[in-house]
C-alpha positions, 0 to 999 in steps of 0.5 A: 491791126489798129487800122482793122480795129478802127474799121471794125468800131466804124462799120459797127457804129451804125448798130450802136445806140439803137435804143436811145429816145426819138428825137423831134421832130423828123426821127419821132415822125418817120418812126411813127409813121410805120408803126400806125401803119403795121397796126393799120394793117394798111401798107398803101396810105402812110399816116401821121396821127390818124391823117393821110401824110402822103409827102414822102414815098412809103419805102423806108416807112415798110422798112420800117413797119417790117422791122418792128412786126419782126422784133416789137415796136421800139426805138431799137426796131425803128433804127434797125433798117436805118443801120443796115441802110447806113452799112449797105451805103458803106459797102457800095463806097467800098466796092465803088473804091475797089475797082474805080479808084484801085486800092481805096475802097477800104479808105473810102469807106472809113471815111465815109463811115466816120464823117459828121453827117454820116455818123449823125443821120445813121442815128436819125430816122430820115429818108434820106439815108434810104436814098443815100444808099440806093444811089450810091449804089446806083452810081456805082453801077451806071459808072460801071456800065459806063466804063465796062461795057462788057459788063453793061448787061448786068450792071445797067439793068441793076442800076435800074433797079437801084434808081426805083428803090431810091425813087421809092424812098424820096421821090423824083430827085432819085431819077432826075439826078442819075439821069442828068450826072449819066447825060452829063458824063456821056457829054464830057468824057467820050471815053465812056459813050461806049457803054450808053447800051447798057444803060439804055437797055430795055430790060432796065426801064422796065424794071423801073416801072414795075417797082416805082409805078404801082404804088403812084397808081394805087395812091392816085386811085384811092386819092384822086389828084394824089399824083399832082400834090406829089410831084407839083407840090412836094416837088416843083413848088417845095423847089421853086417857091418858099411855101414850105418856109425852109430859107436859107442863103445860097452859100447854105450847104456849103458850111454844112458840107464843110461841118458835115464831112469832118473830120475829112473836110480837109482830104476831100477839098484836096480830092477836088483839087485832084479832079479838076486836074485830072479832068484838064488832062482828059481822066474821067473816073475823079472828075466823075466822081465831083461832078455827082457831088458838085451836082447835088450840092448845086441843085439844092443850094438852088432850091427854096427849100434847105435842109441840111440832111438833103445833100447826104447823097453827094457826102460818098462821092466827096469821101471817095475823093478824099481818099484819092488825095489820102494816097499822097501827103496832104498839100500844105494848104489843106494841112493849114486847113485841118489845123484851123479847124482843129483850133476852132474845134477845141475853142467852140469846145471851150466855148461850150463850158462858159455860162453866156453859151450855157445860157442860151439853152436850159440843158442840163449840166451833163449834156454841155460837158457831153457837147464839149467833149464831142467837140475836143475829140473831134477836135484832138481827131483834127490834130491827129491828121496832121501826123502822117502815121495819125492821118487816117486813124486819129480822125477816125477814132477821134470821130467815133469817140465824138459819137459817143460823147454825143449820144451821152449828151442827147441821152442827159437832154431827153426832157429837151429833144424827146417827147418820151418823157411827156408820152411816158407821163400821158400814157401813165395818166390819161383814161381811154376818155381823155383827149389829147391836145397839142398847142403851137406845136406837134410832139411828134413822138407823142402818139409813139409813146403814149399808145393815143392819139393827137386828138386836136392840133392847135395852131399847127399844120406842119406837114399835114397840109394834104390832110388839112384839105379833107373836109372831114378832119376840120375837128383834128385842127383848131385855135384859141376857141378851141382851149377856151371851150375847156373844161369838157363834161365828163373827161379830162383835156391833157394840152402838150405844149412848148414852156414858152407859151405856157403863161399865155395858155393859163390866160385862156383856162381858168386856174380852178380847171388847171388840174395840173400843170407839169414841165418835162424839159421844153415842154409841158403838160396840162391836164383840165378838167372840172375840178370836184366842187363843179359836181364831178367829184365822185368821177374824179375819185372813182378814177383815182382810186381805179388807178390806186388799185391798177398800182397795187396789184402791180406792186 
């Protein structure tokens, strides 16, 4: 009965805390771009700010945009497809578990659902959950052509179609990585090569085509030379080169697996261990299995571009194999293992609660004390797994519980994580001739809760590189002269910028054009404007008292 409710509270921790603040800068950005695109009317081009943004595949932006023409535009519909991705990524862990693995598709699939990185990414637009979910099912049914070939009709066919969904969702990793794990698979384990028909099936590629291709050949007739920037650029260059400025070590994702997997960490490096040996004596079904995980981690820790959302892909393969080792004790190793992560858990929790640490960040007193108590429980989770009645459900309702410490904490750093507040502010106060300006940054969530438009971006490029090219969008960019030119005749400028660079802003307008000057956690917002001696007063006051009376009638 406990085990059923833990499971219950996993499968339904993607659907809770729908509503909280977009996070920047990814969540606010992929939760914007749908919505400018259902408001467009145009499902082809995605658009940030009003400029082409053209790097990422337009699956889960229509997602998305279909959810919130379903139920309005709101945190809540923007992280709707996201929960449902999550779930449909669990089930395929649990299906691939109950037939694979016999009898561990539900183990599986609660450590999968209760995993750090999976946990947080189901609460963070990104799309790499869309991918995630595609390929899990993806390789579930490759593995199933593979080792049933009787079964090769369907399951081939459908892996096809699996692979264009998640081609659709991130591009060409999508069909370069079951591609190579399917080569790789007939190569090692000859046990399998029965089953390279289905796979190779014609039906399959052809359905392939028919939902990758048409919307590459729509973007490359509207944007001439879009098929270059897209494969070129955001694929060989972001892999080969530091152009997109995402360094990191070659040992990056290895803390982040370490971090991101627990409180499994320790289950899936004995699951590893396992498949290494059931490989010397020929198995081929946990050897599988680590090779799919071992393969993500390796090409991206290759790559000159790192983030740590990239290697979700490999997280239900790994989780797989920690439920293989859960079937057995845990080696003594691996329990020294959980114990020191518990330690070290408990300690950074501790850690978190003093003032060096506390100085590090201006957050507010709630949002330490809601970190430091994700971090204890996640620690107490860690303990647990040291019990053998414990070692499944103390982990995974320790994690859940972390879950909504966690999401306590980011709700008490709003100011400091969400362009909500400063959106919010800006929307209440700026007339439809207002502009808006972003300096040394890009609110990303600005557009999203302001209703308006970026209408200049200082100093930032970020991600609209492609955009930048257009001749005619040099005006959406600028630099200081851009902010010496203020005031402007016969509207007020509102300047969304980082609190770090705000002594420096007030250096390049005079203090008399400063109307206001407000801090929202990190950030602030500036409005200038001539002030009423500079001859706009009756202006100024006929706006005041627009919005006097817009109040009252409110009241």
């Amino acid at each position: 009965m406990t085990r059923t409710v833990v499971l219950v509270a996993a499968l339904a921790a993607p659907l809770c805390f729908l509503p909280h603040p977009l996070w920047e800068v990814d969540d606010a950005r992929y939760a914007e771009v749908p919505r400018a695109m259902a408001a467009s009317g145009d499902w082809a081009t995605p658009r940030l700010n009003g400029l082409d943004y053209v790097e990422k595949p337009p699956l889960g932006y229509w997602l998305t945009a279909l959810s919130y023409e379903a139920f309005g535009v709101s945190e809540a519909s923007a992280r709707l497809p996201l929960a449902l991705l999550s779930l449909m990524a669990v089930a395929g862990v649990w299906w691939l578990g109950s037939w694979l693995l016999p009898g561990l598709g539900q183990t599986a699939a609660l450590m999968f659902s209760t995993c750090a990185g999976t946990l947080a990414l189901s609460h963070a637009v990104t799309p790499d959950v869309p991918l995630t979910a595609f390929l899990v099912w993806c390789t579930a049914l490759i593995l199933r052509t593979l080792a049933h070939p009787e079964d090769g009709r369907w399951a081939g066919p459908l892996a096809w179609v699996f692979a264009a969904l998640a081609f659709l969702s991130k591009g060409l990793v999508a069909l370069m990585f079951p591609a190579l794990w399917s080569a790789a698979l007939l190569a090692l384990f000859p046990s399998l090569r029965r089953g390279w028909r289905g796979l190779a099936f014609p039906v399959g590629p052809l359905g392939f085509l028919l939902i990758a291709a048409p919307w590459f050949l729509c973007m490359e007739d509207r944007h001439p030379g879009f098929l270059r920037f897209f494969f070129i650029e955001q694929h060989l260059q972001r892999f080969l080169t530091p152009k997109y400025n995402r360094p990191g070590p070659w040992f990056f994702f290895l803390p982040v697996a370490a971090a991101g997997l627990l409180p499994w960490t320790h289950l899936v490096l004995a699951g590893l261990g396992r498949a290494w040996r059931e490989r010397r004596r020929g198995e081929a079904q946990a050897p599988a299995l680590a090779l799919w995980s071992l393969g993500v981690i390796l090409f991206f820790s290759v790559s000159r571009s790192k983030l740590s959302t990239y290697i979700l892909p490999a997280f239900p393969h790994l989780c797989l194999l920690g439920a293989l080792a859960a079937e057995r004790p845990a080696p003594r190793w691996a329990r020294w293992f959980a114990g020191g992560c518990a330690v070290l858990l408990l300690t950074c929790a501790a850690a978190v609660l003093t003032p060096p640490v506390r100085a590090l960040a201006p957050l507010p007193a709630a949002a330490w004390t809601a970190a430091a108590l994700s971090l204890a429980l996640l620690g107490l989770g860690q303990l647990a797994a040291l019990r053998p009645r414990l070692s499944l459900l103390g982990p995974a309702a320790g994690a859940l519980l972390a879950l909504a410490a966690a999401m306590g904490g980011f709700r008490a750093a709003e100011p400091f994580v969400s362009a909500r507040p400063v959106g919010l502010a800006l929307a209440a106060r700026a007339a439809p001739q207002d502009l808006v300006y972003c300096y040394g940054t890009y609110l990303h969530g600005l557009p999203f809760y302001s209703g308006r438009p970026v209408d200049r971006m200082i100093y930032w490029v970020g991600e609209l590189h492609y955009a930048q090219r257009d001749p005619a969008n040099a005006d959406r960019f600028g630099d200081d002269n851009a902010i010496r030119a203020l005031p402007l005749r016969g509207r007020a400028v509102f300047v969304a910028l980082r609190r770090s660079e705000a002594e420096y802003f007030r250096t390049l307008v005079k203090p008399e054009h400063i109307r206001s000057f407000e801090t929202y956690g990190r950030w602030v917002l500036a409005e200038v404007g001539y002030a009423p001696s500079a001859g706009y007063g009756p202006w100024i006051v006929t706006r005041v008292r627009l919005r006097s009376s817009a109040a009252a009638v409110i009241r």
